[in-house]
C-alpha positions as a printed NumPy array, in Angstrom:
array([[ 87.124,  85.855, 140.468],
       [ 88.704,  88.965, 142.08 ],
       [ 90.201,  87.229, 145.023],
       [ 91.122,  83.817, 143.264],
       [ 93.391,  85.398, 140.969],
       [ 94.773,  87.792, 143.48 ],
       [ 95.676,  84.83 , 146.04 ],
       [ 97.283,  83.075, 142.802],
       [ 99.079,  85.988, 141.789],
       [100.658,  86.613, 145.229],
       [101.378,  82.588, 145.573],
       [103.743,  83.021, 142.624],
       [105.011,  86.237, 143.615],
       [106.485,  83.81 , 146.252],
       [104.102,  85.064, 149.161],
       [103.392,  82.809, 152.361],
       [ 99.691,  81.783, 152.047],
       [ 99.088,  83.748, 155.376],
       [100.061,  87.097, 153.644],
       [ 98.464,  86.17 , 150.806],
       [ 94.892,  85.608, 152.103],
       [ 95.667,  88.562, 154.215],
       [ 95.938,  91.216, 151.648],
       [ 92.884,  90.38 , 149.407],
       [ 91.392,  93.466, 148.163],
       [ 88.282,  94.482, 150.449],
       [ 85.25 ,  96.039, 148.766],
       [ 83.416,  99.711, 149.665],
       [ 80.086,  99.639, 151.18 ],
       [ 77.184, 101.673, 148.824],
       [ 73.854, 102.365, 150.428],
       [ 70.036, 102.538, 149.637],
       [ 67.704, 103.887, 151.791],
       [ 70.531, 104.01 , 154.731],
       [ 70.863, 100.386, 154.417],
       [ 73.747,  99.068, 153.228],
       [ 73.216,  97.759, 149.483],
       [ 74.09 ,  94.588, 150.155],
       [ 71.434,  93.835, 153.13 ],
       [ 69.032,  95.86 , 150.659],
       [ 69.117,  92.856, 147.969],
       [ 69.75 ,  89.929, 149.786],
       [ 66.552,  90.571, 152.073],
       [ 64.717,  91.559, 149.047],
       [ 65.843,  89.23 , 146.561],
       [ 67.357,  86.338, 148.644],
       [ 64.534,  86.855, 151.911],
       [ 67.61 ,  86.705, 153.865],
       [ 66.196,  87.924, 157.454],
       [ 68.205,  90.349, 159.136],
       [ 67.658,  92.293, 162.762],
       [ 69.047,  95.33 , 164.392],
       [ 71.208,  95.513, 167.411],
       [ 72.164,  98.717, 169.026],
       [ 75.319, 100.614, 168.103],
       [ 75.699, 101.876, 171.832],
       [ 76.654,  98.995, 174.172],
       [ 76.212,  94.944, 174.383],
       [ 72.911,  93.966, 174.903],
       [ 71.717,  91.028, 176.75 ],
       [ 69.936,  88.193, 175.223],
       [ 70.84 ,  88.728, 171.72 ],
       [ 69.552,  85.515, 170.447],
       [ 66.01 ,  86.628, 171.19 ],
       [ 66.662,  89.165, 168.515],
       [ 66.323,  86.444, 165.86 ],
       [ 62.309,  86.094, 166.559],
       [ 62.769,  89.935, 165.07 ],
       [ 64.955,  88.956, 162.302],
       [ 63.112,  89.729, 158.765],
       [ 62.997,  91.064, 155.069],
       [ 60.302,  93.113, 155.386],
       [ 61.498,  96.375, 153.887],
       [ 59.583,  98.659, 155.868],
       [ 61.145,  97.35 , 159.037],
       [ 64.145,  97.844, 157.487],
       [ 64.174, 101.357, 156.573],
       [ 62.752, 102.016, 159.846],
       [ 65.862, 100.688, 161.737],
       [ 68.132, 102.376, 159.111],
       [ 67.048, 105.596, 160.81 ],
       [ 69.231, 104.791, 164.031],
       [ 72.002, 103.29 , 162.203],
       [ 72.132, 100.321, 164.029],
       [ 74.41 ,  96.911, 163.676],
       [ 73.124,  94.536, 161.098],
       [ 72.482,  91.031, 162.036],
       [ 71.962,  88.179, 159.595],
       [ 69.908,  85.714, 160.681],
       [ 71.594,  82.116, 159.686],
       [ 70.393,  79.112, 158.919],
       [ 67.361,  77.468, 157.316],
       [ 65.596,  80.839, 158.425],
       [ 67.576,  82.533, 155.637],
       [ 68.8  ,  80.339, 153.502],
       [ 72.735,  80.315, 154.362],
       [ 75.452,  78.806, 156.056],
       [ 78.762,  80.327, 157.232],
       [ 81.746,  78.592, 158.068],
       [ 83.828,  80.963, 160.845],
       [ 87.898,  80.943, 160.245],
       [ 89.535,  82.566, 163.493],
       [ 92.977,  83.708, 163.101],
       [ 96.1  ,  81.565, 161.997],
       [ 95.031,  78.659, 163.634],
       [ 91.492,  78.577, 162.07 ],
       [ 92.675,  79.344, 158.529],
       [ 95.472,  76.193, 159.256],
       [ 92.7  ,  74.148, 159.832],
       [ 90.905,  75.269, 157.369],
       [ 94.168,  74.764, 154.951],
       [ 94.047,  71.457, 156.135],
       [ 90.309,  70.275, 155.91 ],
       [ 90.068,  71.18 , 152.531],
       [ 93.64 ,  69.69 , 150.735],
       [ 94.077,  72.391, 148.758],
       [ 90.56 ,  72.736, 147.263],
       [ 90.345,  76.575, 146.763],
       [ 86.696,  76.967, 145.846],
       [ 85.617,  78.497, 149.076],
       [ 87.493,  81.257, 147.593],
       [ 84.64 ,  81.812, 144.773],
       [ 81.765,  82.352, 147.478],
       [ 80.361,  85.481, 149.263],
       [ 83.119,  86.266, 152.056],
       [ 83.272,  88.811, 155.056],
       [ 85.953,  89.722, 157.449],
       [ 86.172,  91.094, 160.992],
       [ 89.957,  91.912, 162.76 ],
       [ 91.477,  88.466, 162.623],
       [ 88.051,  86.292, 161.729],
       [ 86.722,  85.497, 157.977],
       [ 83.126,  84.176, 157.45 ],
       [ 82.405,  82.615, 154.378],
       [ 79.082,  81.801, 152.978],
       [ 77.632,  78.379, 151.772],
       [ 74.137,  77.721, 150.58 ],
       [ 72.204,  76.102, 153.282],
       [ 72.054,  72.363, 152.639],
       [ 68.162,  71.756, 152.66 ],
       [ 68.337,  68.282, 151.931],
       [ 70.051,  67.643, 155.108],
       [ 70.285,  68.1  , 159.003],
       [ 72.954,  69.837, 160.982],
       [ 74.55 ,  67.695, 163.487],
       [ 73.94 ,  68.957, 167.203],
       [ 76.791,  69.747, 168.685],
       [ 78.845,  70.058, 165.433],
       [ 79.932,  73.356, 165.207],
       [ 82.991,  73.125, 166.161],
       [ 84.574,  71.772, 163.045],
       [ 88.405,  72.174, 164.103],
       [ 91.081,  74.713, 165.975],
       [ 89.934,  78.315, 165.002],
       [ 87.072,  76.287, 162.464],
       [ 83.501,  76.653, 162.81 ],
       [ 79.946,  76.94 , 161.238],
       [ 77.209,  79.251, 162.152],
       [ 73.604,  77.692, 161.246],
       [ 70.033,  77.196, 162.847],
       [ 69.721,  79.195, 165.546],
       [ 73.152,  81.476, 164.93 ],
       [ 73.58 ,  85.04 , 163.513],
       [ 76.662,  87.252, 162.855],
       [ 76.834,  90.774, 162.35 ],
       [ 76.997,  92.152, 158.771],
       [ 79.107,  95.081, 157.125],
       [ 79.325,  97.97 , 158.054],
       [ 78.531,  96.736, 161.426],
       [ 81.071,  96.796, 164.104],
       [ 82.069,  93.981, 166.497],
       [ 81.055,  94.697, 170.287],
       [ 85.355,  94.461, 170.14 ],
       [ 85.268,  97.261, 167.617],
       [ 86.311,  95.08 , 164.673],
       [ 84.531,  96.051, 161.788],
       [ 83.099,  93.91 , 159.187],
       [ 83.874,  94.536, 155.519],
       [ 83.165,  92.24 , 152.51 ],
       [ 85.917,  90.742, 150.685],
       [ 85.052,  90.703, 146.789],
       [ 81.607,  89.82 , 146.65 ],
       [ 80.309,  87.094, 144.885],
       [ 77.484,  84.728, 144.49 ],
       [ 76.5  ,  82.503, 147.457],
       [ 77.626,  78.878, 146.268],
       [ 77.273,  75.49 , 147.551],
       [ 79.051,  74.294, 150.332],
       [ 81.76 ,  71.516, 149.198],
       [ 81.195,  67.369, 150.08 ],
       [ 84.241,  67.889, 153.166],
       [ 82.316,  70.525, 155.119],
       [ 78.895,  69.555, 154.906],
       [ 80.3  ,  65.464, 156.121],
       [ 81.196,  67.527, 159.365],
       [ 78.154,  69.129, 160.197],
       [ 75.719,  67.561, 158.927],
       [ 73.865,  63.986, 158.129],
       [ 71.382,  63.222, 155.586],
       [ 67.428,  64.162, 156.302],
       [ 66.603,  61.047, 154.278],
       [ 67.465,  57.679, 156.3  ],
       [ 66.196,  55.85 , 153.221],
       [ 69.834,  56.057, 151.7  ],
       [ 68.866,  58.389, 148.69 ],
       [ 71.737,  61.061, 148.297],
       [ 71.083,  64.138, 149.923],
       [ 69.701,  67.312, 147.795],
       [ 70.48 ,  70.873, 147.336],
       [ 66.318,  72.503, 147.87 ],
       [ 67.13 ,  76.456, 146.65 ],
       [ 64.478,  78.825, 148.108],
       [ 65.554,  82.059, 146.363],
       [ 69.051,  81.034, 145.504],
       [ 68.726,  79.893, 142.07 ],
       [ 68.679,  84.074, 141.862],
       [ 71.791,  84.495, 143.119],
       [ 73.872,  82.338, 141.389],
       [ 72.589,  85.003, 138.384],
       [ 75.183,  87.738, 138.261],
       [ 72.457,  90.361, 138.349],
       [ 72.026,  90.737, 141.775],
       [ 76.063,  91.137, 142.509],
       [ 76.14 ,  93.536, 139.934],
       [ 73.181,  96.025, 141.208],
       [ 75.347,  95.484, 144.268],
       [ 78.7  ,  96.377, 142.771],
       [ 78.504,  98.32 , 139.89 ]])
């Protein structure tokens, strides 16, 4: 992937990793219907569940927003027409998990947690300012751990009940999210999911990966309507 062999690349070129994850190439937004391409597909092809928050000032209550959150296109389209903040829905409600990095001392722990396994790199990723979000399959066969989303310093996950905003939206901070090489949504690796989460199952039978829509985009098709 893009990013993979730009992160090797710089590693030989003798680059810290800081700098190195740091300058990965971003990717430019493209737009259907005034919604962003990417929120077009995934809610149409994924049923990822997105909602709109205003552009103008921080609204109160934004977690009641997710009883709005859908995929219906119509809805869509119609909140395209104020150009509002995107808002992705997390969770079993769409389908997807997203593990937060904030700043150095997240991306050290996350450095850490996963002993040089670099396959988080080969996932759908987003950045805003100093925070990365990275994007994991949700793990239907088992249940997130209350309480566990704090994973470590600067680490955490976003699930049931969470949301982030989505490119081209704009923090309330003024950060703005971009995406950083897109990619197919892949499964999140043994090490994460053991901190979050415990198996649905008390029988003992090993936990399963239950795909409502994803086996779609692990096909390259949707990425490339999105890219090319």
């Amino acid at each position: 992937m893009i990013s993979a062999e730009a992160l090797c690349h710089a590693l030989l070129e003798g680059r810290s990793i800081d700098k190195a994850l740091t300058n990965l190439p971003l990717y430019e937004m493209r737009y259907i219907a005034r919604i962003p391409a990417e929120i077009y597909h995934t809610s149409q092809r994924l049923g990822w569940r997105f909602f709109a928050v205003p552009r103008l000032g921080q609204p109160t209550g934004t977690h009641l927003h997710l009883r709005e959150a859908t995929n219906d296109l119509e809805k869509l389209t119609q909140w395209a027409r104020s150009g509002p903040r995107w808002a992705l829905a997390t969770g079993p409600l769409s389908g997807v998990l997203v593990m937060v990095v904030d700043g150095i001392a997240g991306q050290n722990s996350l450095i850490k947690a996963c002993s040089d396994n670099w396959s988080w790199l080969d996932t759908l990723r987003t950045q805003a300012g100093q925070r990365r979000f990275i994007f994991f399959e949700w793990p239907y066969g088992r249940r997130q751990i209350r309480g566990r989303n704090y994973l470590a310093e600067g680490l955490y996950i976003l699930g049931a009940d969470d949301w982030l905003f989505m490119p081209p939206s704009r923090e309330f901070n003024g950060d703005l999210h971009v995406y950083v090489d897109p990619q197919p949504v892949a499964q999140a690796e043994p090490w994460l999911l053991d901190l979050a989460f415990e198996p649905k199952d008390e029988g003992g039978s090993s936990p399963q990966f239950v795909s409502s829509g994803f086996e779609n985009c692990q096909s390259s098709d949707l990425w490339e309507d999105v890219i090319y």
